[in-house]
TIMARMI-38070 format. One record per residue: x, y, z of N, C-alpha, C in turn; residue in three letters. Coordinates in steps of 0.001 Angstrom, whole numbers, padded with zeros to 6 digits, always signed. Example, Ala and Ser with C-alpha at 12.3 -4.5 7.8 and 13.67 -1.06 7.14 Angstrom:
+013190-005690+007800+012300-004500+007800+013200-003300+007800ALA
+012850-002250+007080+013670-001060+007140+012900+000030+007870SER
END
This chain:
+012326-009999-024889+013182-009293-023922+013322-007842-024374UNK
+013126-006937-023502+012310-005310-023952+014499-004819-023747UNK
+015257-005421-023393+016612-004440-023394+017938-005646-023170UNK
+018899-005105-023753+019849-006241-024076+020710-006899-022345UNK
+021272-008068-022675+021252-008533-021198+022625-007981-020628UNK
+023182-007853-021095+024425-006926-020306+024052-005764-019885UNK
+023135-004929-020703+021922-003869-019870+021629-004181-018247UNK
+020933-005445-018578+020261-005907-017379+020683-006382-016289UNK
+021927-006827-016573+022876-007350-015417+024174-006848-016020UNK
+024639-005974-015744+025467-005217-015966+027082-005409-014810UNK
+027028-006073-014096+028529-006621-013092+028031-007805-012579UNK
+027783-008941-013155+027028-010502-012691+028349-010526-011764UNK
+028182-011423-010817+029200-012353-009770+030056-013004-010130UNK
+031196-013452-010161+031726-014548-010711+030923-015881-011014UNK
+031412-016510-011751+030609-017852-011725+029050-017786-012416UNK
+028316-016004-012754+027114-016457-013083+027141-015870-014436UNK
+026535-016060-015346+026775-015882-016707+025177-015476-017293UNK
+024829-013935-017618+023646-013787-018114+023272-014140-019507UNK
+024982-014455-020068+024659-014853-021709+023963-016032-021370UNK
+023938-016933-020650+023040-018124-020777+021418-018027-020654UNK
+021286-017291-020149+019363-016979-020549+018736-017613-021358UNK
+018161-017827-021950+017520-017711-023120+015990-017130-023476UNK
+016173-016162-023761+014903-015109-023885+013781-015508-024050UNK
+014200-016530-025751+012909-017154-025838+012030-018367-024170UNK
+012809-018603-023663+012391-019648-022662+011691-018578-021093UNK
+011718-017632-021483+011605-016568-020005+010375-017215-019093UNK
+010139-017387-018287+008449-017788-017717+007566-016538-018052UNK
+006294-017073-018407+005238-015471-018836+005295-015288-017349UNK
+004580-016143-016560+004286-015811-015093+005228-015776-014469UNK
+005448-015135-013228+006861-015722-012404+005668-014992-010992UNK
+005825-015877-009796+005064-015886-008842+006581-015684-007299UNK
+005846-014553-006806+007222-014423-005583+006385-014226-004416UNK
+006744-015630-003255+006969-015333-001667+007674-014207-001509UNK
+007947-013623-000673+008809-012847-000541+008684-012645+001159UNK
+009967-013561+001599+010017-014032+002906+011567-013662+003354UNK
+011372-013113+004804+012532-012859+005864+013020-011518+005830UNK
+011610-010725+005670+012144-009153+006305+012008-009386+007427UNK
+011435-010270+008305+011576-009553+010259+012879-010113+010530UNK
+013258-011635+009986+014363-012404+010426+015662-011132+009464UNK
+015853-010130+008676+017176-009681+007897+016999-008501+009031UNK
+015569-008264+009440+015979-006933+010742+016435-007601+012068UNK
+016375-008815+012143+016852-009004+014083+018188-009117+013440UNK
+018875-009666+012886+020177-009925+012503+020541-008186+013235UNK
+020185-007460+012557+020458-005898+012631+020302-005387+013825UNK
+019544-006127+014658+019099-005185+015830+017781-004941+016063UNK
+017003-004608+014611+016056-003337+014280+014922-004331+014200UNK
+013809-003205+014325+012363-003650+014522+011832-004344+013207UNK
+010819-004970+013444+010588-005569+012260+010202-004379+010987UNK
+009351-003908+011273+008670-002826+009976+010181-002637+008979UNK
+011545-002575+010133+012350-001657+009230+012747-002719+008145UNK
+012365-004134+008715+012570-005003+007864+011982-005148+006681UNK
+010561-004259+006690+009215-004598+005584+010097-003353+004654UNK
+010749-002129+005482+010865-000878+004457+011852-001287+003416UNK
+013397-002426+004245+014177-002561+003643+013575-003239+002373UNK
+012783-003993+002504+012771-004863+001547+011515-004156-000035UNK
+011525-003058+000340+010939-002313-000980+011665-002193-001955UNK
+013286-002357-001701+014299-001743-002333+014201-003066-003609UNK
+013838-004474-002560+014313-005614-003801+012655-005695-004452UNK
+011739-004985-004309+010484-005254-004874+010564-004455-006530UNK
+011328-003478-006155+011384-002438-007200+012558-003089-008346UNK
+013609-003758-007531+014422-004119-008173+013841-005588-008778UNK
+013041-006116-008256+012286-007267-009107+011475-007030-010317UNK
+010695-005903-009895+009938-005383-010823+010833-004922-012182UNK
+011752-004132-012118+012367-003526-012905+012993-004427-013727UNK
+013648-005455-013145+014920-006766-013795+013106-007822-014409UNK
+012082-007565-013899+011147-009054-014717+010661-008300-015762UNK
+010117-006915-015882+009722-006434-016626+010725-006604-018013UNK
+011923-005867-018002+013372-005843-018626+013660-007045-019053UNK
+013415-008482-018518+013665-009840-019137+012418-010162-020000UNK
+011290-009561-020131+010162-010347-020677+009118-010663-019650UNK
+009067-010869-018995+008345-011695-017884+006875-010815-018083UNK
+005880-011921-018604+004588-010607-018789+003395-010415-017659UNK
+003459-011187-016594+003031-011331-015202+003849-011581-014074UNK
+003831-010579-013027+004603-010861-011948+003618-010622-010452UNK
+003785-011965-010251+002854-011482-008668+003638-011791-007299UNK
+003270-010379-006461+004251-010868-004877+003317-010448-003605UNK
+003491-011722-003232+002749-012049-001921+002849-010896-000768UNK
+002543-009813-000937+002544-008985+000444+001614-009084+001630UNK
+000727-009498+001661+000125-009481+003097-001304-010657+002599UNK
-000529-011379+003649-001961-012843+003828-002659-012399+004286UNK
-004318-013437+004415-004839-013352+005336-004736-013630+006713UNK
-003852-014848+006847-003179-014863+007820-002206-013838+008908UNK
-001932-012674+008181-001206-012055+008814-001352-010881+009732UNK
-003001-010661+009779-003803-010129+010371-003206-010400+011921UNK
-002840-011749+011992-002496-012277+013642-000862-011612+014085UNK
-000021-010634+012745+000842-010248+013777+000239-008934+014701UNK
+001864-008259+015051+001888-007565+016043+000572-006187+015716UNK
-000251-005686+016578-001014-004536+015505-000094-003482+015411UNK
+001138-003160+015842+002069-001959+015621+002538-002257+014139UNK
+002897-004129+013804+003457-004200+012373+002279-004015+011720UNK
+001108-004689+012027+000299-004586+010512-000458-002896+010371UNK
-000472-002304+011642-000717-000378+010949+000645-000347+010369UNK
+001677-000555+010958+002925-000257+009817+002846-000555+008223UNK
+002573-001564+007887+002575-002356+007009+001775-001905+006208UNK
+000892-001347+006828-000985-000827+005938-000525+000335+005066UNK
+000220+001333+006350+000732+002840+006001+001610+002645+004949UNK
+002667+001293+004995+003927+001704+004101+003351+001018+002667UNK
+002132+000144+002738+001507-000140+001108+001309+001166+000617UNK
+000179+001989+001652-000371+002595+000613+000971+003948+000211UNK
+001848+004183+001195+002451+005150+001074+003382+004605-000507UNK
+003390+003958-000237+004901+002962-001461+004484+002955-002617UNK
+002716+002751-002886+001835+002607-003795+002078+004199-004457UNK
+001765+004850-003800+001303+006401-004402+002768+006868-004969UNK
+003924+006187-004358+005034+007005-004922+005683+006694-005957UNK
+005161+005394-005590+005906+004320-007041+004818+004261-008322UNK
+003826+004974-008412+002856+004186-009713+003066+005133-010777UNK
+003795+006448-010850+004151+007536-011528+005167+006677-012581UNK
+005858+005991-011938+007273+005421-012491+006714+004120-012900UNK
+005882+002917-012952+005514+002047-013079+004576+002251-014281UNK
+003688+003606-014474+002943+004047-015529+003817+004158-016733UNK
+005112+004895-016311+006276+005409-017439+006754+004191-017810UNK
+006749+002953-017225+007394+001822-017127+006464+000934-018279UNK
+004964+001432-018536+003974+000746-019077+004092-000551-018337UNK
+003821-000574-017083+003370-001565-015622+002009-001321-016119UNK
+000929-002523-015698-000050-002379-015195-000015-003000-014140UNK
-000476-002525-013036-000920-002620-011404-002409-002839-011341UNK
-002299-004087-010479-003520-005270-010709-003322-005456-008989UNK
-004477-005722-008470-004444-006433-006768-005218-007856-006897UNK
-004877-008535-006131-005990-010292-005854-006029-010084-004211UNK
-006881-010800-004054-007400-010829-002339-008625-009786-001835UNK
-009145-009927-000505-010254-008654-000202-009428-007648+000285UNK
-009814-006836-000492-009574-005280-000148-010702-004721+000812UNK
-011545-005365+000478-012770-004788+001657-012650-004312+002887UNK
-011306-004962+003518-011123-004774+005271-009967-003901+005247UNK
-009389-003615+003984-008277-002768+004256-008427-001663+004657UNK
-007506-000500+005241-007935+000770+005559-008293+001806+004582UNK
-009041+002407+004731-009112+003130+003438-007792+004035+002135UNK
-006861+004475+003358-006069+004947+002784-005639+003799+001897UNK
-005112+002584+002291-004790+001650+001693-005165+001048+000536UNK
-006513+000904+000877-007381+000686-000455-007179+001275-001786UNK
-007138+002634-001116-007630+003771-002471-006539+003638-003171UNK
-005130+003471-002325-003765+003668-003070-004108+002358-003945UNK
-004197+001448-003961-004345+000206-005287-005283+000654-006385UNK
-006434+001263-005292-007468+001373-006435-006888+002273-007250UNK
-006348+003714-006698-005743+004532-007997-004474+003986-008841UNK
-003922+003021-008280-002941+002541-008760-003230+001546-009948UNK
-004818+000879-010002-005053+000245-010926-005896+000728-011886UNK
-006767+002527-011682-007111+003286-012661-005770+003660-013242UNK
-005133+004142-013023-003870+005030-013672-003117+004678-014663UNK
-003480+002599-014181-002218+001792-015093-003244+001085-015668UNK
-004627+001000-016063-005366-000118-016015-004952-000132-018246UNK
-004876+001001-018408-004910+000669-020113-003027+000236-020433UNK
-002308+000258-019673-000705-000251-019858-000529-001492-020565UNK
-000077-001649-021297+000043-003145-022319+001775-004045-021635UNK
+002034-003621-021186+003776-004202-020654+003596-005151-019211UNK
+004275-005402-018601+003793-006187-017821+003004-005779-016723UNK
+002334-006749-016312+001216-006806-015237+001521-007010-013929UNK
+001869-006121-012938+002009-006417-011558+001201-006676-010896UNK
+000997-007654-010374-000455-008193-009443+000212-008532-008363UNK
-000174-007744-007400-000346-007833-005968-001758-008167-005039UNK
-000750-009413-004202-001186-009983-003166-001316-009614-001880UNK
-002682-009005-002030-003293-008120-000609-004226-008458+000389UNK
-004075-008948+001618-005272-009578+002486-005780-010823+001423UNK
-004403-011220+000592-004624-012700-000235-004971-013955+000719UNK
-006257-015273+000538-005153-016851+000975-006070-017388-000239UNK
-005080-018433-000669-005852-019101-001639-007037-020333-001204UNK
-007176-020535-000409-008371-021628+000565-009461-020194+000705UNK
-009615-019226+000880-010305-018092+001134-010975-017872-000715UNK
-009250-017666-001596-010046-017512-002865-011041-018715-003656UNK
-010261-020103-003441-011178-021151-003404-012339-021162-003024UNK
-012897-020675-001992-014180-020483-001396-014494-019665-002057UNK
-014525-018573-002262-014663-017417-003141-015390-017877-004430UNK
-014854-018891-005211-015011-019134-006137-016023-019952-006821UNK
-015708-021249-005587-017124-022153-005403-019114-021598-005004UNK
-018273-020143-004377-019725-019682-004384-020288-019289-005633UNK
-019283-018321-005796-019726-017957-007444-020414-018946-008571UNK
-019547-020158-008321-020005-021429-009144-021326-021875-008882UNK
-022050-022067-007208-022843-022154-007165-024106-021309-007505UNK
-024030-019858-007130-024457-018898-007472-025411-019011-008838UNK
-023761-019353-010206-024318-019711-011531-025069-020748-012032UNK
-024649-022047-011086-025288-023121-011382-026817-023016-011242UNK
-027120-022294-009797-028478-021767-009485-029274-020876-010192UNK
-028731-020030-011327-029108-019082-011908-029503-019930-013304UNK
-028514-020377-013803-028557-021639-015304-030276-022435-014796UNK
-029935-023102-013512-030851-024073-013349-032527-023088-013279UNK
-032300-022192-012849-033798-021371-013244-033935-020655-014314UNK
-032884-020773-015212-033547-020151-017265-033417-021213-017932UNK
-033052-022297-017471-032835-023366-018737-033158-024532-018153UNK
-033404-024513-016894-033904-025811-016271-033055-027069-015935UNK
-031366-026181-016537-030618-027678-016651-029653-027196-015688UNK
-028811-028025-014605-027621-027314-013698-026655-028001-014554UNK
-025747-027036-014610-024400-027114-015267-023473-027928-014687UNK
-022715-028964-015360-021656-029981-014881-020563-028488-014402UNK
-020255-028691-013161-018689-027952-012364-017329-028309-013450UNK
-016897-027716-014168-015441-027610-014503-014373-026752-014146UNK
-013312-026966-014510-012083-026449-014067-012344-025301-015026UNK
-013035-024755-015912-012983-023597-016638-013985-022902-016044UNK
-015019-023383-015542-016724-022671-014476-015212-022183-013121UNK
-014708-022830-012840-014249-022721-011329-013118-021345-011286UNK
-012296-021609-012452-011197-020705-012322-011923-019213-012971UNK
-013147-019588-013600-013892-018048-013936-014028-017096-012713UNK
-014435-017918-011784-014524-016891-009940-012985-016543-009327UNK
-011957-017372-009742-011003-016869-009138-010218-015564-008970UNK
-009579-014881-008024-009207-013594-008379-008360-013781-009446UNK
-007748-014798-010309-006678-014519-011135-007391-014885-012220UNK
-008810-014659-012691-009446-015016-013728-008491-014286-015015UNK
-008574-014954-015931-007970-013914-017142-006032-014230-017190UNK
-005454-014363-016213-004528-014204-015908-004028-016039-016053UNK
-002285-016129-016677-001960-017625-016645-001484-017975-015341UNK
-001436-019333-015213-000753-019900-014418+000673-019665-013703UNK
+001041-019382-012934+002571-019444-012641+003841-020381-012925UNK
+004388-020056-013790+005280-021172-014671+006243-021752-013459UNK
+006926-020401-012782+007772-020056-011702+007402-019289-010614UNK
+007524-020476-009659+007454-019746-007378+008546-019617-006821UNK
+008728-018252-007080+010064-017852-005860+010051-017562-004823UNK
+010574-018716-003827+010597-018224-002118+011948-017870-001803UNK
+011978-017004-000872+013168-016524-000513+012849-017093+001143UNK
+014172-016506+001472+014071-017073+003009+014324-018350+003654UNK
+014456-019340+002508+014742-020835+002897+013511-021759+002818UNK
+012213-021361+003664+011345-021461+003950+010560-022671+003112UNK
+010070-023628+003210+009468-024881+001955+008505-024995+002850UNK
+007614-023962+002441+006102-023802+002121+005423-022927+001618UNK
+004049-022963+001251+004095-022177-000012+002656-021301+000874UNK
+002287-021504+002029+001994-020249+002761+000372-019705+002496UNK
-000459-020654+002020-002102-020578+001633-001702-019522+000371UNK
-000430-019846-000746-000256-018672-001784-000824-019848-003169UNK
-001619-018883-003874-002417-019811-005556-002537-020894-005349UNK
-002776-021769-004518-002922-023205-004346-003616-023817-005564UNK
-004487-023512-006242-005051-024124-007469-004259-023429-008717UNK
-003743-022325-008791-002913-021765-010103-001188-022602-010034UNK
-000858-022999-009056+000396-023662-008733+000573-025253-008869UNK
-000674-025399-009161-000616-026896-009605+000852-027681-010299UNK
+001179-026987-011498+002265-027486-012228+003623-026372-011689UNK
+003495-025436-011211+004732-024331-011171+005880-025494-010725UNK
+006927-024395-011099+008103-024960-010983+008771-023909-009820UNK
+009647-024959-008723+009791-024241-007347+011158-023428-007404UNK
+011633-022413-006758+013029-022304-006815+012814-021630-005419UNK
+013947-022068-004718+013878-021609-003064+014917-020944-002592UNK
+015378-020202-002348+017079-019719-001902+016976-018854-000385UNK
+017890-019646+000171+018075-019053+001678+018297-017333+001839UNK
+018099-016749+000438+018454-015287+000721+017383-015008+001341UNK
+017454-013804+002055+016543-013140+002723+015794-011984+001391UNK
+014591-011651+001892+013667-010630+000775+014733-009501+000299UNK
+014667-008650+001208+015538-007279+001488+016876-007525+000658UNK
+017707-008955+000856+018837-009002-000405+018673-009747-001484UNK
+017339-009969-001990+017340-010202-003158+018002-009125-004500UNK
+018096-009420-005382+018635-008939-005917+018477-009211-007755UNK
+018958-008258-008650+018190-008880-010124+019525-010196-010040UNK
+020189-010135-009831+021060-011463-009838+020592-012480-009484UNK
+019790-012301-007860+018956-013537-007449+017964-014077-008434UNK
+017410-012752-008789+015928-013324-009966+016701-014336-010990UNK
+018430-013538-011643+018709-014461-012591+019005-015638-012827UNK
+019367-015988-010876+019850-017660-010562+017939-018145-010670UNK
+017142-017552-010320+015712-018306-010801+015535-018603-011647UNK
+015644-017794-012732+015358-018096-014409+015924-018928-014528UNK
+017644-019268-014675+018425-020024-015385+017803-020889-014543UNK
+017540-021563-013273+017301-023056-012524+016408-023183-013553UNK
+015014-022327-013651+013790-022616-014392+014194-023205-015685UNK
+015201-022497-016321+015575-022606-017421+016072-024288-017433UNK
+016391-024785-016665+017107-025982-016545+016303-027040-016538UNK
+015065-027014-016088+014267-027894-015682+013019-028342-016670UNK
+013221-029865-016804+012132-030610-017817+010916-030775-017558UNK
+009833-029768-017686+008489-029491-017355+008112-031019-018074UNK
+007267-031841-017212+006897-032876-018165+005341-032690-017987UNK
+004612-031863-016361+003065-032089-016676+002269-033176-016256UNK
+003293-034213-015568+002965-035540-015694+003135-036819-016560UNK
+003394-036199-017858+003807-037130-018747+005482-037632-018619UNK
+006442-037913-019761+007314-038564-019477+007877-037618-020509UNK
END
């Protein structure tokens, strides 16, 4: 834990207690949905986008409170593949406010020793869009502190496929220098995945209520541990992150065993 916890939560709620943490127990990974910016803007009145802007406020504030607890991977689901099918006024919105959000925030994320990492095809993104990750992941690529990996034109049935080609690819390549095709393992398979290199997600945070997990790591989520809370994205909060930890904290990972 990089700063002391009254630092970090500095006016907790009644009832929530950050002395209970326990540092040593933090999740390396912590994996975030991050669901109900259009539903926290109709409440309001307001269009959806203003819902995507509000909710930068709790991205930064996630970032800042996982980094500050330990947490040495953090990944958040911003734009499926699926999501291509909303409105095209939200997804040019959406395109503009990555890359715009990207360029303003990676100054402070560098100082932060962030490294900024993307998973999913970038290929179809707009260019402006693109470039903002891509410079965002030259700038931070030598940072040793935690790893922000963002989920861009992500689905995990898409990265699955992704991966199996690759596998085949190698198997086909092995089988013409050595004559022998290679038995498929779970270590050949997760080599193609975009999260090669990267652990598992200990902890999946959905916000929004929502119990589903949305074509998000379907093969890295195997064992994660769930935590769901009816808050909306936009009011998350480092308090919310801290009711995640402590649940996490609570819970007897068995793996399958007993």
């Amino acid at each position: 834990m990089n700063k002391p916890l009254d630092y970090i939560f500095p006016n907790p709620p009644v009832g929530l207690n950050p002395a209970a943490l326990d540092a040593g127990r933090v999740p390396q990974h912590v994996a975030v949905i991050m669901d109900g910016n259009g539903r926290w803007a109709k409440k309001r009145a307001l269009n959806r986008l203003r819902g995507h802007k509000a909710g930068i406020e709790a991205v930064r504030e996630t970032i800042r409170c996982a980094s500050d607890v330990g947490v040495r991977y953090l990944t958040i689901y911003s734009f499926s593949t699926e999501n291509w099918k909303r409105p095209q006024d939200e997804v040019v919105g959406l395109m503009e406010l990555f890359a715009k959000t990207m360029l303003a925030e990676v100054d402070g994320l560098d100082e932060e020793n962030v490294r900024v990492m993307t998973i999913g095809d970038l290929s179809i993104l707009p260019d402006e869009t693109r470039e903002a990750f891509e410079e965002a992941w030259e700038q931070t690529k030598g940072n040793t502190g935690m790893t922000l990996v963002v989920a861009v034109n992500y689905g995990a049935r898409q990265e699955i496929l992704h991966s199996a080609k690759s596998l085949m690819e190698y198997a086909v390549q092995q089988a013409a220098e050595t004559g022998v095709v290679p038995e498929p393992t779970e270590e050949l398979l997760e080599r193609g995945l975009y999260t090669a290199g990267i652990p598992d997600p200990e902890l999946v945070i959905r916000t929004s209520g929502e119990l589903r997990v949305s074509n998000f790591l379907l093969w890295q989520i195997a064992y994660s541990e769930f935590y769901v809370t009816d808050v909306l994205w936009p009011d998350f909060d480092r308090y919310e992150f801290l009711r995640a930890l402590l649940s996490y904290q609570g819970r007897n990972r068995r793996f399958g065993g007993v």
